[in-house]
C-alpha positions as CSV (number, residue, x, y, z in Angstrom):
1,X,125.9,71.3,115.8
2,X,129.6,72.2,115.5
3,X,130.9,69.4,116.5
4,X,128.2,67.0,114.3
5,X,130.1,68.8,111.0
6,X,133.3,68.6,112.0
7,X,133.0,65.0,112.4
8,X,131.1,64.6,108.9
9,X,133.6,66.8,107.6
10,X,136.2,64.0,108.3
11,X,134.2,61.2,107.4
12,X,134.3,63.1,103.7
13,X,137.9,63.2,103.8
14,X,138.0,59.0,105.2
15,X,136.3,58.7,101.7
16,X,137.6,60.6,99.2
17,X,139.8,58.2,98.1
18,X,137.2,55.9,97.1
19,X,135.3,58.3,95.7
20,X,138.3,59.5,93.2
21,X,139.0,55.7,92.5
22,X,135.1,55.4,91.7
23,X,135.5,59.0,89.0
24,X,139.1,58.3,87.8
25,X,137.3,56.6,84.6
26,X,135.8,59.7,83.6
27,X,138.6,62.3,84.3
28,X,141.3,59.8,83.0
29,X,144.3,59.0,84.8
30,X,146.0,60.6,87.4
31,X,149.5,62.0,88.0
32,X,151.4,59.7,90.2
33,X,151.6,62.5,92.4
34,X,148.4,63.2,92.7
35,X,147.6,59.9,93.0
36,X,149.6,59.4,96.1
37,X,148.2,62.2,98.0
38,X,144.8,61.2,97.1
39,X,145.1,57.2,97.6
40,X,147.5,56.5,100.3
41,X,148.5,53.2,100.9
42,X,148.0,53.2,104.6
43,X,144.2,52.5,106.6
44,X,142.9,55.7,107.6
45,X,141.0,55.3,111.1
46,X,138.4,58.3,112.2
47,X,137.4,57.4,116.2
48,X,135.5,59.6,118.0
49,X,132.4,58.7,119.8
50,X,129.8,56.6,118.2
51,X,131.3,57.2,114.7
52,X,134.0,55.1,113.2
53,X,135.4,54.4,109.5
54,X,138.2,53.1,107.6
55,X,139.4,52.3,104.0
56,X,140.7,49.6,102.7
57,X,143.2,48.0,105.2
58,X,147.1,48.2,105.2
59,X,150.2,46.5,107.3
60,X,150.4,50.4,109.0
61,X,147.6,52.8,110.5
62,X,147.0,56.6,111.2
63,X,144.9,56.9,113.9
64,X,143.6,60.3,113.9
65,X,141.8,61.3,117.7
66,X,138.7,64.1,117.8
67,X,141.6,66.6,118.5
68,X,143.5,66.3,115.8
69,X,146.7,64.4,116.8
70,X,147.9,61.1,115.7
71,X,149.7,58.0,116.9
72,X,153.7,58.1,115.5
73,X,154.1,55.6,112.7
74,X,155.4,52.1,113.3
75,X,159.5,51.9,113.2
76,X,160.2,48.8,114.4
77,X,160.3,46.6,111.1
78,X,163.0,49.2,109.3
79,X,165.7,46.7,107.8
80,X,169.7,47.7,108.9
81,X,171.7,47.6,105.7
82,X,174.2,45.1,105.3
83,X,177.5,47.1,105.9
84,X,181.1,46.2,106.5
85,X,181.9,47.3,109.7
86,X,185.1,50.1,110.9
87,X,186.7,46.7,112.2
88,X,186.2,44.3,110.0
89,X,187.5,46.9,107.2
90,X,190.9,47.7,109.5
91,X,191.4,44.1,109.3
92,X,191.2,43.6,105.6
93,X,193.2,47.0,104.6
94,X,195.9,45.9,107.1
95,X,196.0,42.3,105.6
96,X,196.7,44.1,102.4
97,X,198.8,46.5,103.9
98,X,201.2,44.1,106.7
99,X,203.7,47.1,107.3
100,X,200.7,49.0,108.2
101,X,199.0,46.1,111.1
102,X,200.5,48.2,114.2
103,X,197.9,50.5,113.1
104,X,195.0,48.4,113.6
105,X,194.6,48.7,117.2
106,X,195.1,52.9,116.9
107,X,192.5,53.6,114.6
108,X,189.9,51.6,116.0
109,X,190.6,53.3,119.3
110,X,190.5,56.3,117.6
111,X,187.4,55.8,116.4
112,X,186.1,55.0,119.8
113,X,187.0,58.2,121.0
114,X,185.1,59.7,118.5
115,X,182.1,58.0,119.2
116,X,182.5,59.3,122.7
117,X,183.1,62.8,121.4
118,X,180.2,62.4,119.3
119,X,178.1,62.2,122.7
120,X,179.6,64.9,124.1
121,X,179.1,67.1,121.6
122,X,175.4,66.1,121.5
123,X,174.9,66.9,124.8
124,X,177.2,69.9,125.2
125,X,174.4,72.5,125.9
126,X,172.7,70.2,128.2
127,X,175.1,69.0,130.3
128,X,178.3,70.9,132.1
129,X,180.6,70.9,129.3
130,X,179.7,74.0,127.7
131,X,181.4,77.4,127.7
132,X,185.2,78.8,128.4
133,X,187.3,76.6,130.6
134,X,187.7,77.1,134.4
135,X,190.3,76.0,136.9
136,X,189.2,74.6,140.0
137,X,189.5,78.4,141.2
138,X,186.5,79.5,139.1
139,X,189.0,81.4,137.2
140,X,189.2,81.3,132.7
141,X,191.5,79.1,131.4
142,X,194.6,80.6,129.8
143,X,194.4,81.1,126.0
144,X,195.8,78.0,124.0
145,X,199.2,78.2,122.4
146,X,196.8,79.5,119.2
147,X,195.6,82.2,121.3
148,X,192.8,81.3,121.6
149,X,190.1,81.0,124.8
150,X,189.8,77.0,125.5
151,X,186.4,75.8,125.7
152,X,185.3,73.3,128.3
153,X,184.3,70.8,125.6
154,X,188.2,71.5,123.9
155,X,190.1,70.5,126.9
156,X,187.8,67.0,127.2
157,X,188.1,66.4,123.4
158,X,191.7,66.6,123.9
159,X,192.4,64.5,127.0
160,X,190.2,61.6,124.8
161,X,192.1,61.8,121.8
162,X,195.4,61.7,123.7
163,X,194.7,58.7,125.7
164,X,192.9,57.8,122.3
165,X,196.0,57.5,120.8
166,X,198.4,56.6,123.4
167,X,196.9,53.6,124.9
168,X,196.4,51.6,121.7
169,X,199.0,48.8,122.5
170,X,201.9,51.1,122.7
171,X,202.2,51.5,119.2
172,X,202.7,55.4,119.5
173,X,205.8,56.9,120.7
174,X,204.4,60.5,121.3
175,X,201.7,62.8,120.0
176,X,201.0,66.4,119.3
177,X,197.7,68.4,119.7
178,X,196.9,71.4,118.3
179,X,195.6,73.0,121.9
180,X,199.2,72.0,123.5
181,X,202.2,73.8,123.3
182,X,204.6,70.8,122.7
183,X,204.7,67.5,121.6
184,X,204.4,65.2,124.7
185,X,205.7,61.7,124.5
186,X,203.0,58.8,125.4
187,X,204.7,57.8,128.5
188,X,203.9,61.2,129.9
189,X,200.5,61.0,128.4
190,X,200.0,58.1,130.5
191,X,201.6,58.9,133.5
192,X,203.4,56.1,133.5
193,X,206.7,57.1,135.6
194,X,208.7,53.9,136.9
195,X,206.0,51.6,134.7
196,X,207.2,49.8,131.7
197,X,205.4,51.2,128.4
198,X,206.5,50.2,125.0
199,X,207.8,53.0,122.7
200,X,206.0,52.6,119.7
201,X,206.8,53.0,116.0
202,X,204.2,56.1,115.3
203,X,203.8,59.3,116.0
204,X,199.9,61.3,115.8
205,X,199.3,64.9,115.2
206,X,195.3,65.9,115.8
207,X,192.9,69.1,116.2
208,X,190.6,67.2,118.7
209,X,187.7,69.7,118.5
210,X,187.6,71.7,114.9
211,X,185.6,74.7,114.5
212,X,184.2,74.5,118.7
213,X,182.5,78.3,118.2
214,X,179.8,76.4,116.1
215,X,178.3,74.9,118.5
216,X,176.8,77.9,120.3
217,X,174.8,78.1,117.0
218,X,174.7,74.1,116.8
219,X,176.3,74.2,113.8
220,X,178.9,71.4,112.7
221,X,182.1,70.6,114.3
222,X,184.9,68.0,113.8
223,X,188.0,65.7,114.8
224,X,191.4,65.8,112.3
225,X,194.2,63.5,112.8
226,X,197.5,62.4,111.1
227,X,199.7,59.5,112.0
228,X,203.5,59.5,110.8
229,X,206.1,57.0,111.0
230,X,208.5,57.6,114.0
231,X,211.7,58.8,112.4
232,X,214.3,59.9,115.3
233,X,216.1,57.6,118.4
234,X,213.6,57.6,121.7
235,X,212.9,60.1,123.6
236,X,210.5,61.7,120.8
237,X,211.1,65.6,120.0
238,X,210.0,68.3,118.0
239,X,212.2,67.0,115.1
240,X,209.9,64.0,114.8
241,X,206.8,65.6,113.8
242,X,208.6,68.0,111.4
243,X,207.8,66.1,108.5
244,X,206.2,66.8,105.2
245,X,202.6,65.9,104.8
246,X,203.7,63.3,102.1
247,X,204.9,61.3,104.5
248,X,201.4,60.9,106.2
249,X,201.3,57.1,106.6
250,X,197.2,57.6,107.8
251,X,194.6,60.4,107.9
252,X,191.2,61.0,108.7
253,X,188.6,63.0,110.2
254,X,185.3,62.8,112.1
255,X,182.3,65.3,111.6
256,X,179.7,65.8,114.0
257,X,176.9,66.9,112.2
258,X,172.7,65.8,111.6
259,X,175.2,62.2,111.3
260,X,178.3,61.3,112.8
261,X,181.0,60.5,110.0
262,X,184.5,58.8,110.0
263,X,186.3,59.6,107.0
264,X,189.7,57.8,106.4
265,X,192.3,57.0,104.1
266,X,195.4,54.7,104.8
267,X,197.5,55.7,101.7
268,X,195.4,53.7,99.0
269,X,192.2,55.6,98.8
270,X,189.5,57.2,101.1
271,X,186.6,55.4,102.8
272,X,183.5,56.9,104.5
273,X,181.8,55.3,107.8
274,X,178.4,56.5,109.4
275,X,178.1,55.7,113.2
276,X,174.7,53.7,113.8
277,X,173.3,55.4,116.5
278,X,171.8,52.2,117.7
279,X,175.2,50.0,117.3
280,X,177.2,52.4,118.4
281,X,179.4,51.2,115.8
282,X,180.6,53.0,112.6
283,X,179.4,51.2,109.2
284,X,181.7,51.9,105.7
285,X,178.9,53.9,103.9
286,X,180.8,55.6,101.1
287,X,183.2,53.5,99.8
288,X,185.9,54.6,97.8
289,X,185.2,57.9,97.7
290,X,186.4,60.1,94.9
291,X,185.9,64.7,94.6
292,X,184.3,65.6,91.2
293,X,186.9,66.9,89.0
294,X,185.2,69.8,89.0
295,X,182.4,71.7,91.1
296,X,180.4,74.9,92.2
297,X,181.0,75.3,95.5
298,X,182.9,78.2,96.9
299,X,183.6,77.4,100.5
300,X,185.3,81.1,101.8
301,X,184.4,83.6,103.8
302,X,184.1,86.5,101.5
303,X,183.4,88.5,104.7
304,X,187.2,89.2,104.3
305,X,187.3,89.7,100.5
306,X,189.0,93.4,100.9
307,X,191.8,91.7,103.0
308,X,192.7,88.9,100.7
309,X,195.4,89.2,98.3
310,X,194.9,90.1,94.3
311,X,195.2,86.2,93.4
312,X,192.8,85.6,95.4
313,X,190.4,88.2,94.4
314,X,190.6,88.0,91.0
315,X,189.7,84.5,91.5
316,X,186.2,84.6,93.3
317,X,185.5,87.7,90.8
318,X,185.8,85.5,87.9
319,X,183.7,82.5,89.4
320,X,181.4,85.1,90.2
321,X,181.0,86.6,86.4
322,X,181.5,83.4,84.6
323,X,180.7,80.4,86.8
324,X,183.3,77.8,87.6
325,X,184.8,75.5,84.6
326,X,183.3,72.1,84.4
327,X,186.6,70.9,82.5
328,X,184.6,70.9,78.9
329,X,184.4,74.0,77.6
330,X,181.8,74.9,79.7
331,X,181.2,76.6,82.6
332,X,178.5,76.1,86.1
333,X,177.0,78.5,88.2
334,X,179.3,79.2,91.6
335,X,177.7,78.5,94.7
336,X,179.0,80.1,98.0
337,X,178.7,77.8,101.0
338,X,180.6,78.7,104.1
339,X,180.0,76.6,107.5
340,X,183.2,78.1,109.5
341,X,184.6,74.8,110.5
342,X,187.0,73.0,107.8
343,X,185.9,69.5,108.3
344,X,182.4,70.3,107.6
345,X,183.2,72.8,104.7
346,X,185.8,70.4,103.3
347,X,183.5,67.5,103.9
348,X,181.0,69.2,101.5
349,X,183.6,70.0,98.8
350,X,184.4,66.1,99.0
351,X,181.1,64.8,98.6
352,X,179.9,67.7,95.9
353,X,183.0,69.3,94.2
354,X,184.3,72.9,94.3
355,X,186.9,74.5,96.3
356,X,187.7,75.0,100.4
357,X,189.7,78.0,101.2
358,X,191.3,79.7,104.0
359,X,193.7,82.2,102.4
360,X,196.4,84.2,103.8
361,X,195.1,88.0,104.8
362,X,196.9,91.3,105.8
363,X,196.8,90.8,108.9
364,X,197.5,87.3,108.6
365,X,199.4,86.7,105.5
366,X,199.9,83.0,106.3
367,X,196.1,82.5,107.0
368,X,195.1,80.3,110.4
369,X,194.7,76.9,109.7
370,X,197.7,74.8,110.7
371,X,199.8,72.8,108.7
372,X,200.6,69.6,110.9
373,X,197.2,69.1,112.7
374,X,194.8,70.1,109.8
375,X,196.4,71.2,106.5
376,X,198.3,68.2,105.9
377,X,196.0,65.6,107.2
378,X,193.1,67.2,105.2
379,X,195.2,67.4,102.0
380,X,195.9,63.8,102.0
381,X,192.2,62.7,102.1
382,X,191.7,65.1,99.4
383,X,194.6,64.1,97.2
384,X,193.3,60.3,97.7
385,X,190.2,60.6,96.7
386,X,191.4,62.2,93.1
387,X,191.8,66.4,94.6
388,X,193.8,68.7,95.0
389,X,195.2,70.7,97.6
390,X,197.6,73.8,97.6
391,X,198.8,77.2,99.7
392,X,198.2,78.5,96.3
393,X,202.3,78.4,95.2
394,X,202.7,75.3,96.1
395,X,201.4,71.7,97.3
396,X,200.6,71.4,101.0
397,X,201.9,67.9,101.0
398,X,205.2,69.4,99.9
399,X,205.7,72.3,102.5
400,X,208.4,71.6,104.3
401,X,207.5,72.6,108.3
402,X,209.5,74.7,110.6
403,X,208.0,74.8,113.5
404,X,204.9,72.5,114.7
405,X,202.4,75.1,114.9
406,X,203.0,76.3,111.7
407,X,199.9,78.3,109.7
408,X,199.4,78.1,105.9
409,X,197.4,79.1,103.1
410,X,195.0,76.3,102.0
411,X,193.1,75.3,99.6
412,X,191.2,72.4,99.1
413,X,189.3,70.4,96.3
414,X,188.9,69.8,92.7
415,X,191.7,69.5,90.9
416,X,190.4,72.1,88.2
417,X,188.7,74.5,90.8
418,X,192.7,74.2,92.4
419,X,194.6,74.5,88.8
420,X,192.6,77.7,88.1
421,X,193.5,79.3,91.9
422,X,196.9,78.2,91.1
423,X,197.2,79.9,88.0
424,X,195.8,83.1,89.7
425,X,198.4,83.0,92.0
426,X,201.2,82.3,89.1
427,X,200.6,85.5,86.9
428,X,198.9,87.7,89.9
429,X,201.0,86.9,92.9
């Protein structure tokens, strides 16, 4: 019957491996590949009824059923990795760094919120924090000062990473976010009229939800901050945050993506942390982590080639004819990678070398991402792990701000991939 050959039909395929073991004498040996598909290491089970048999036994079993399905493998004896935990690291980099122990408490509850942000993100579609922003009328949120339409999931990102930041011990004075239209001090953050609350030594600039668009295609979003030391008299103003990237005492980002992952640096180098889904907990993962000099990846959006300048142009037309230099007299082939989000796309240019880009366009001849919440923060990381990063004239760390919602061009990476942008920009314009 039907059924009688399709159940001798897997009884063949229970022992084939024996029967390639018995042959491999004659037909000489196999390629490890081969050899791996053909002898697994696991037990192979066939149950149906009346018929059962098995190879040679292993620690872990397949059990195939008569219709086809089988039984999920056996999880439960993976090993954790030994890792130095978020915490335990603060402590030791602010043992080595006293001036910076006021910190301590900030970060870590900055990396709380974005464990909780990590959640929400997660569950975005799912649950009711998904869309534009309402108030209690029914009725769209107004735009942002970017001019741009608040999404649900960007005002509750931001409301975390202020209270993030403000309730860590007092230990900053006031913050700025890039979906408010003023620097607010921490006392108002907290609502803390007629209550004592400490002014603290610190001040935090933050995007609290990069690139939020993506996630209608669940695509990778992320979490920039910056923390600078207070420099003017209490109450905190606009002056205070007007300072040049290079005096970033602390950066870092988070990326949501297929892992959550906490990048940071605290003036002496960048460290990576992934969050362990089952800790809840983030574990240093990438230690020290340092850009090639050099690298293929072209992270633009060409989509508005026409409408950059000539520098600009001239410069993904030659990557694109001769491949991007490898700093030996050589050259690789470009490779365009383009995400829409900058922690993601800058995230990728850390880890594999090349170049992030958001230049200036016609229409916008200062570009769109902002210099205190993401261009200076970002640059930071990249200039401690051994990059680069540039408005194509000049160092972003070096721009001195005007305004806190200031936009400019940026480009981050390699150091060579940014050397030969910069030299497009010097004898182009």
């Amino acid at each position: 019957s039907f059924k009688t050959q399709i159940m001798r039909s897997l009884l063949h395929l229970a022992l084939l491996p024996s029967l390639v073991v018995a042959f491999v004498p004659l037909i000489g040996p196999l390629n490890p590949l081969v050899k791996e598909m053909l002898i697994p290491n696991p037990s192979i089970t066939v149950q149906s009824q009346g018929l059962s048999s098995s190879s040679v036994s292993s620690s872990t079993s397949l059990n195939l059923t008569p219709d086809g399905s089988s039984s999920p493998p056996n999880l439960t004896n993976l090993k954790k990795k030994r890792l130095m935990s978020f915490e335990r690291y603060l402590e030791v980099e602010c043992w080595s760094q006293p001036e910076l122990k006021a910190l301590e408490p900030v970060l870590s509850s900055v990396a709380t919120a974005c464990v909780q942000i990590s959640k929400m993100v997660s569950r975005a579609q799912t649950d009711d924090i998904y869309g534009a922003a309402m108030d209690s009328s029914g009725r769209i949120l107004d735009s942002n000062i970017q001019g741009e339409t608040q999404q649900k999931l960007d005002v509750v990102c931001n409301e975390i990473m202020l209270r993030a930041f403000c309730s860590a011990s007092g230990n900053v004075a006031a913050v700025a976010s890039e979906e408010e239209d003023e620097a607010r001090p921490c006392k108002a953050v907290m609502d803390s009229d007629g209550v004592e609350f400490s002014e603290g030594e610190y001040v935090a600039v933050f995007d609290p939800i990069d690139g939020s668009k993506n996630i209608d295609s669940s695509l990778p979003v992320g979490t920039i901050f910056g923390i600078y030391k207070y420099k003017d008299l209490p109450p905190a103003g606009v002056g205070t945050f007007l300072q040049r990237g290079s005096n970033l005492v602390a950066s870092g980002y988070c990326l949501y993506s297929a892992t959550t992952v906490l990048v940071l640096t605290m003036g002496k180098g960048v460290d990576g942390f992934t969050l362990d889904p089952d800790r809840r907990q983030f574990l240093r993962t990438h230690e020290d982590m340092r850009v090639p000099d050099s690298g293929p990846l072209i992270c633009m959006n060409e989509g508005n080639y026409r409408e950059y300048n000539g520098a600009v142009q001239h410069y993904l037309k030659q990557v694109k004819q001769r491949g991007v230099s490898d700093g030996k007299g050589g050259f690789t082939k470009a490779q365009g990678r383009y995400v829409g989000a900058l922690v993601a796309d800058a995230h990728n240019v850390l880890i594999n070398g090349g170049i992030y880009g958001y230049p200036g366009t016609r229409e916008n001849p200062n570009g769109k991402i902002r210099l205190m919440y993401e261009s200076n923060p970002m640059g930071m990381i990249m200039e401690q792990a051994g990059g680069a990063a540039s408005t194509g004239k000049e160092k972003i760390l070096e721009v001195e701000p005007t305004e806190i919602h200031q936009r400019v061009p940026t480009f981050l990476g390699s150091p060579l991939n940014i050397m030969e942008l910069d030299e497009c920009f010097k004898y182009i314009g």
